[in-house]
N, C-alpha and C positions, 0 to 999 in steps of 0.2 A: 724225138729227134735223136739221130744217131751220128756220132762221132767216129769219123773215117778210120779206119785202121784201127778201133774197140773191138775186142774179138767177143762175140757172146756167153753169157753165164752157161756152162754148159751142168745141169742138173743130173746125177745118178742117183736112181729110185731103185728102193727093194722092197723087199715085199714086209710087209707091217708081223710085226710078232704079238701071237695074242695076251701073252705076258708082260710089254712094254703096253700094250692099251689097256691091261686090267690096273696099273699102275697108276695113269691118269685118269681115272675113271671114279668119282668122286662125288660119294651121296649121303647129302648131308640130311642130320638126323633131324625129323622132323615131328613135336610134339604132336601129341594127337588129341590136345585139349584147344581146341577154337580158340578161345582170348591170348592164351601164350605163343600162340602161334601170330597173333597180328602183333604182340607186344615182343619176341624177335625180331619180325620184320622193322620196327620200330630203331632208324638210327639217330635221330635227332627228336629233340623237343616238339618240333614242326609235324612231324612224324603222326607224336602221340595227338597232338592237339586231332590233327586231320582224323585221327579215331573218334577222338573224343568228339566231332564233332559227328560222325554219322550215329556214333553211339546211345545219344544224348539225347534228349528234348532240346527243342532248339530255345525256348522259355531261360532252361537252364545251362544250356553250354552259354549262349548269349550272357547271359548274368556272372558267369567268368571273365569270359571272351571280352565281354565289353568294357568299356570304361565312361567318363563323366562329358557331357555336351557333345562337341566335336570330336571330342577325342584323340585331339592334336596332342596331349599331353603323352596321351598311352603311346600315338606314333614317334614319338620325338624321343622317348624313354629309349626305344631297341636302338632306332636311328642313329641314338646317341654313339651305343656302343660299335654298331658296322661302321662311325664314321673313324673309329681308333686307329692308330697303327701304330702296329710293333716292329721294336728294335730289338733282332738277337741281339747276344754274344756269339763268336766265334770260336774254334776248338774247346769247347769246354766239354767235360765227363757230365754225362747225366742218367750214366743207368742206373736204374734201382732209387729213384727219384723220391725223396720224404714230404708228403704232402701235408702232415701233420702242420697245428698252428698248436699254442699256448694262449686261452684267450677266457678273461674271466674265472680263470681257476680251472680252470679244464682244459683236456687235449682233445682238440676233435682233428677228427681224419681227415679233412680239409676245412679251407675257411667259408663254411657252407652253413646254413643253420634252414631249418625249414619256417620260412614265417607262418603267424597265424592268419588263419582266412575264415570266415563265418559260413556255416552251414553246408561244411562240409559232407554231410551226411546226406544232406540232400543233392550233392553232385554222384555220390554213391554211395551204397548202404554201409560198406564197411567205414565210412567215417573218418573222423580223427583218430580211434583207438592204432586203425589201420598206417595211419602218417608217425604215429608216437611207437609204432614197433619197429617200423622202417629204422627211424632214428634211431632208435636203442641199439638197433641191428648192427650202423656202420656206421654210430658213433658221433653224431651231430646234437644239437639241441632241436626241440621243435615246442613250439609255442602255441597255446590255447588261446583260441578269442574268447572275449565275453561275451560275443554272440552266435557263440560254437553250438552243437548239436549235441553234443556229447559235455559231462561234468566234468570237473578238474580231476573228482575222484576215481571217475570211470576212467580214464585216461590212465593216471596213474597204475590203477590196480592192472589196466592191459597194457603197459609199458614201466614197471617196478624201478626199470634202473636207466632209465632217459633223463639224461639233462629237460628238465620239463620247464618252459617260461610260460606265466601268464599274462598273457596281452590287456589291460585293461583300457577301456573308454571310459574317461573323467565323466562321472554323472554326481547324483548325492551323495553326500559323506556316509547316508546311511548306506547305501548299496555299494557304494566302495570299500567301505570297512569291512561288510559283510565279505563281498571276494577277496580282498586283501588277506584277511582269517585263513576263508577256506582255502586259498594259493599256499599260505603258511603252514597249516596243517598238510597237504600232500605232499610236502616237501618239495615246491617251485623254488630254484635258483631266482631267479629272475623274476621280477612284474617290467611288464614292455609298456609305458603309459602315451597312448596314441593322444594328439594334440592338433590330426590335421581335422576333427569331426566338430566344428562349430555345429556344422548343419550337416546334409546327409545333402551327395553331390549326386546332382539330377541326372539321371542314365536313362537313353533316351530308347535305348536297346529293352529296357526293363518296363519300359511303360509304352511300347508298342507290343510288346509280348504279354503285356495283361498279369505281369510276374507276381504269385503271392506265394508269401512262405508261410505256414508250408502249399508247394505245390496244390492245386486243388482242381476238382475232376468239372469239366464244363463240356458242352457242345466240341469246343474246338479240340478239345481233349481225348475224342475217340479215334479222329484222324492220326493222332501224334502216336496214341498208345498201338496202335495198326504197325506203325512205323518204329517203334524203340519198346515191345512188347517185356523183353525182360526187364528194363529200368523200370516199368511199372509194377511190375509184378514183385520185384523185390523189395517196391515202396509201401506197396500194399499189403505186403507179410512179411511186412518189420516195424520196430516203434515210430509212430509217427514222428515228423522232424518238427521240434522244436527250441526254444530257446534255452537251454538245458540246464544254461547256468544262471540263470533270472527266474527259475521258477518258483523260488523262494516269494519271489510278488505276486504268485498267482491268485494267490488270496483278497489280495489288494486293488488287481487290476487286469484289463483285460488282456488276450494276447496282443490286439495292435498296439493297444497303451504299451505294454513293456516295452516295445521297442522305438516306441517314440521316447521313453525315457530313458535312454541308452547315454543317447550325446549330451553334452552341457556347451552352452551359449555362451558362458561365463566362466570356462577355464580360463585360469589367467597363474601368473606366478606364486602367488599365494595358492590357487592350486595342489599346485608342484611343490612346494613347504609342505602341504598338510600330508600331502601321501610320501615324500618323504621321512616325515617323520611318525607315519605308521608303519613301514616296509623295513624291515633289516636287511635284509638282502640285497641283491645288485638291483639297480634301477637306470632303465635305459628310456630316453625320450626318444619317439618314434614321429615321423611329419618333419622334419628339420630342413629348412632348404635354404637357409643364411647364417651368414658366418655370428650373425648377431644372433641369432638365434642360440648355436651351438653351445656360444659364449654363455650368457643369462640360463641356461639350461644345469650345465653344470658350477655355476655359480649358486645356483639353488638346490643344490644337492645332488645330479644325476653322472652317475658313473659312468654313463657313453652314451650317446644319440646314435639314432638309425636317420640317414640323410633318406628319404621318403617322401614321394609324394604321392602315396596310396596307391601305386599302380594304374596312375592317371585316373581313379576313380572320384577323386573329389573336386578342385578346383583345376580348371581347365587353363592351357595355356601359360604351366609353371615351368622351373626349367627342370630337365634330367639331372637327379641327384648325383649323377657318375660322376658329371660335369661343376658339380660344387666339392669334390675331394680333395683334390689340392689346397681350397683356400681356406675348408671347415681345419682341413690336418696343419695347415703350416700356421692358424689362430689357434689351436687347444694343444701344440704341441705332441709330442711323440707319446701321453702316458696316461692319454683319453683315448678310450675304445671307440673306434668310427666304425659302424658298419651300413653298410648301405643295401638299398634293394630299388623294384621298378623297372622292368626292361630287358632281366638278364634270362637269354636263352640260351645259353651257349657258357660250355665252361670256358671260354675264351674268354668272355666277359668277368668270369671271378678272377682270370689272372690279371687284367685288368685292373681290376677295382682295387686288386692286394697292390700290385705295384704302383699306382697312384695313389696311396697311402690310405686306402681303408683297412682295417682288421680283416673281415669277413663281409661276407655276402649273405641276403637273405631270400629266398625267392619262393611264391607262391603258386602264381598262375602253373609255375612248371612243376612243380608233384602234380597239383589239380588236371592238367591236363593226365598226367599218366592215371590218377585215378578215377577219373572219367572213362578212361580207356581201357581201365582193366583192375580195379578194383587194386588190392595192398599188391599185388603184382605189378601194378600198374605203376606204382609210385615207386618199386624198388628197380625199374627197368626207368627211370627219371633221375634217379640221384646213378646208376649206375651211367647213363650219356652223358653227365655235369659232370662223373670225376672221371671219364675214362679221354675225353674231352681238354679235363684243365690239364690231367697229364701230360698229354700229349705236347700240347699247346707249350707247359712249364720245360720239357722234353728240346723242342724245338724252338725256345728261345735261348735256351743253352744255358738253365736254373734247373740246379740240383735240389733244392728247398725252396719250401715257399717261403721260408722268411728272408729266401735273398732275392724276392723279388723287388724292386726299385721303377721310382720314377723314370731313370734313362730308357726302360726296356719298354715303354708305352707313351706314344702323345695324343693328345685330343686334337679332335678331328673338329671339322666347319659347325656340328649340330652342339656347339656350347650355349 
């Protein structure tokens, strides 16, 4: 439609100069190693996963990927956090932004820590050694499972100067003392004492996929290995993946037996006494999803809980730990370390969790994803989207540090 008496645009064109178009003319540099090349294109979490999944056996991306029955627990974890929303500040300065925290006796670069996860080795040959350089790299802690692939020592000797925690699962006092020792000896800050593992939560992902660890070569195994040729071939000229740090039992017992003696039926508070009072060090309860819990926890002697619900791998149907922060933080007061994990893909999510009064954040799925998708590259290209992400995020709520992030700057959303 044209308006009566609007005179038209009238346009004057010249002729193009070829030094204003060499100008705009812009080629960006492109590695010439395959894996760094899909791990650039890589801008989110989402990203890596989507590698890691073609990258992968599907046995074992599944056995990440998935989580416990329905798996409403895993969906309601992320759920949780997209249902958030944030509250700027307005004119406020925030360049040159300090993402630093003070927590447990250390500075870390943000409030980020890598959890431990089991068998890591088997999602990629480089392992934990590979996750505990990361860390050393840019300055976080990263935790060992007891059912890791790699030793506390081996870990150590490839990352010397990492905040190093070890994750333990409550079994015999004989085999607890034993790790407890050797954490002591490598010089572990931290033992992480996990308390959601009664039982071992049924993954339905894992037992349609025929899942054994380690991996093992069948019929349906030639079609996969057709399809993810290098994840084989680097499983097959490397050490086989085992229980790394239970092999002290192998004398005693077989590989499936170890790991049916992993968990204990019969943690209970007394428990929590007795490994308290073998551990010097910091001791953090992991599984926490009530305020009564938090309570009794360190009443028994534990320096901070992790609010966890195993990355909806264990009991289905619990609620998102993001969504117990306010009430685990305003019962233990301001001078107990909370830290939380389960769901978090997005550094948006750690500003989050900081300004709803958690300490820090811990997350695993998301290294696993990048080192699935491209080995310790893979996992430095995952903490690099988590902090490039919360800065931003911290940047454009108008928080110059992360310790002035607050409750007003975040609500909880419908998925409480």
């Amino acid at each position: 439609m044209r308006l009566p008496g609007l005179p038209p645009v009238e346009v004057v064109r010249r002729r193009p100069r070829w030094s204003e178009i060499r100008q705009n003319i812009q080629f960006r540099s492109v590695s010439r190693d395959r894996v760094q090349r899909r791990l650039d294109n890589a801008l989110t979490i989402d990203d890596l996963r989507k590698i890691a999944r073609r990258t992968t056996p599907r046995s074992v991306f599944d056995y990440v990927d998935g989580a416990a029955e329905s798996e409403i627990t895993a969906e309601r974890n992320v759920q949780a956090y997209r249902g958030l929303t944030f509250h700027p500040d307005a004119l406020r300065a925030v360049a040159d932004p300090d993402l630093e925290v003070e927590l447990l006796g250390r500075t870390w670069s943000l409030p980020l820590g890598f959890g431990a996860t089991g068998y890591t080795r088997m999602m990629h040959h480089h392992g934990e050694a590979a996750v505990a350089r990361v860390a050393q790299a840019v300055g976080i802690p990263y935790g060992l499972s007891t059912v890791g692939n790699s030793t506390v020592e081996q870990v150590r000797a490839a990352a010397p100067e990492v905040d190093l925690w070890f994750q333990l699962y409550p079994t015999s006092q004989e085999i607890n003392a034993e790790l407890i020792r050797r954490a002591a000896n490598a010089g572990c800050s931290t033992i992480v004492l996990t308390c959601d593992t009664a039982v071992s939560g049924k993954r339905f992902r894992d037992d349609r996929n025929g899942l054994t660890i380690p991996p093992t070569l069948r019929p349906s195994t030639i079609a996969d290995m057709a399809q993810h040729p290098y994840w084989w071939v680097n499983k097959l000229t490397t050490e086989q993946v085992s229980f790394a740090s239970l092999m002290f039992l192998e004398s005693k017992y077989k590989f499936n037996e170890i790991a049916d003696r992993v968990f204990d039926s019969n943690l209970s508070l007394e428990s929590l006494d007795w490994i308290r009072d073998s551990w010097r060090g910091t001791l953090l309860v992991k599984g926490i999803l009530s305020v009564d819990g938090a309570v009794a926890a360190v009443e028994h002697g534990a320096d901070g809980v992790v609010l966890s619900n195993h990355g909806g791998r264990q009991l289905d149907r619990t609620p998102a730990p993001i969504t117990l922060v306010p009430e685990v933080r305003a019962a233990l007061g301001d001078r107990v370390p909370i830290l939380v994990d389960s769901g978090i893909r997005n550094g948006q999510d750690i500003v989050a969790a900081r300004a709803l009064g958690a300490d820090a954040a811990l997350v695993g799925r998301a290294y696993l994803y990048g080192i699935m998708a491209g080995g310790q590259d893979g996992v430095v290209r995952a903490y690099e989207i988590l902090a490039e992400e919360y800065r931003r995020a911290m940047q454009l709520l108008g928080v110059r540090r992360s310790v002035d992030l607050a409750p007003r700057h975040v609500s909880l959303g419908r998925w409480r």
